[in-house]
VEXDREN-2710 file (C-alpha; in Angstrom, 1 decimal):
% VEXDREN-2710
k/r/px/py/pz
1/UNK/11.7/-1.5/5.8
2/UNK/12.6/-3.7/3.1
3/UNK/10.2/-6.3/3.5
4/UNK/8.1/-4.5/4.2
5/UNK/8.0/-2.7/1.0
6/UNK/8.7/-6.0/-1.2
7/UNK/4.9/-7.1/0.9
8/UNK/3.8/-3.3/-0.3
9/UNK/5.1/-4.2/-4.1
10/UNK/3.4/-7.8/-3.4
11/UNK/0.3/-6.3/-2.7
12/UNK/0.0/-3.3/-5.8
13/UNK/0.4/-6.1/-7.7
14/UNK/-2.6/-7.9/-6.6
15/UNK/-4.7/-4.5/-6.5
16/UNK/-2.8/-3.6/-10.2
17/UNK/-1.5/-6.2/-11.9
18/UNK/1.6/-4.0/-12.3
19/UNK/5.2/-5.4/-11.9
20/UNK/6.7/-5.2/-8.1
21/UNK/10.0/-3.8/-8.9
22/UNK/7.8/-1.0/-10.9
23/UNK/6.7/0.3/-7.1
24/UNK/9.3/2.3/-5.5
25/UNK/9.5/4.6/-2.3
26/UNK/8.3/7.1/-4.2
27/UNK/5.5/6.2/-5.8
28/UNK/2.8/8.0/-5.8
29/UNK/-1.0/7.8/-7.3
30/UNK/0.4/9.8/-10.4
31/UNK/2.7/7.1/-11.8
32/UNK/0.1/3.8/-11.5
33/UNK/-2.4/4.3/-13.8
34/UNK/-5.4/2.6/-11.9
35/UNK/-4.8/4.4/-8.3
36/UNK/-7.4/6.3/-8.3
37/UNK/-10.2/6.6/-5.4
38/UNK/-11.6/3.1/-5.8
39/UNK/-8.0/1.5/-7.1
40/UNK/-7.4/3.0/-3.7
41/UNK/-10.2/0.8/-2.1
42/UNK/-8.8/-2.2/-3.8
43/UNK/-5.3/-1.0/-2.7
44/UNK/-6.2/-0.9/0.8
45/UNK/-7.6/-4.4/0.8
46/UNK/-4.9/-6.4/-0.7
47/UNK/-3.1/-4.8/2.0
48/UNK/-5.0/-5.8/4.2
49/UNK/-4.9/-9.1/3.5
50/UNK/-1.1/-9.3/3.1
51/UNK/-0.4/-8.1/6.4
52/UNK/-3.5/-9.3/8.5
53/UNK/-4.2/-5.8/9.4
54/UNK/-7.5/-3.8/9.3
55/UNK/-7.1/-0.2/8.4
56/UNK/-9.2/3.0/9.4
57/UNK/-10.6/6.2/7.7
58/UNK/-7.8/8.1/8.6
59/UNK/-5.0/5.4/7.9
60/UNK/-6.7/5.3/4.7
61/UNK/-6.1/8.9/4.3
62/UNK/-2.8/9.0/5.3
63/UNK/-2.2/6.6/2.6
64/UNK/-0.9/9.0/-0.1
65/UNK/2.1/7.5/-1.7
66/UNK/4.2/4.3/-1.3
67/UNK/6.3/6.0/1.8
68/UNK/3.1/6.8/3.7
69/UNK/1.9/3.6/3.3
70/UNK/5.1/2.4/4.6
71/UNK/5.0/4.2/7.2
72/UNK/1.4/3.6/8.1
73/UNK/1.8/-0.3/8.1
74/UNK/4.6/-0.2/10.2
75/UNK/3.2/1.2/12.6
76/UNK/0.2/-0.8/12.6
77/UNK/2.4/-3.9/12.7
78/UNK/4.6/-2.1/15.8
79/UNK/0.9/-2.1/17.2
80/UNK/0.4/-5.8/17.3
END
């Protein structure tokens, strides 16, 4: 999971220009001031990008914190 989480912390800082080692496990929309519904959008893309991976509605939704998006890009990559 570690990687994967570094890509993760990689890729809010492309979306947020915030420092990786500011993105933990549990991080969630509350503590990054620009995650809202369309920070979300951008979110999702530089994920996307990172990991060569297309998300759908409901991954998107599942996507709640930093530990569901874990989760949710694991699996996707288990997928491949």
């Amino acid at each position: 999971m570690s990687s994967v989480l570094a890509r993760i912390q990689k890729s809010f800082n492309a979306a947020f220009d915030v420092a990786p080692e500011s993105i933990g496990i549990d991080t969630a929309p509350g503590d990054v001031k620009a995650w809202d519904s369309m920070g979300h959008v951008s979110l999702a893309s530089s994920l996307e990008q990172e990991f060569n991976v297309s998300f759908d509605v409901n991954e998107l939704m599942e996507m709640e914190n930093v530990r569901a998006i874990v989760r949710v890009v694991e699996a996707k990559i288990a997928a491949t």
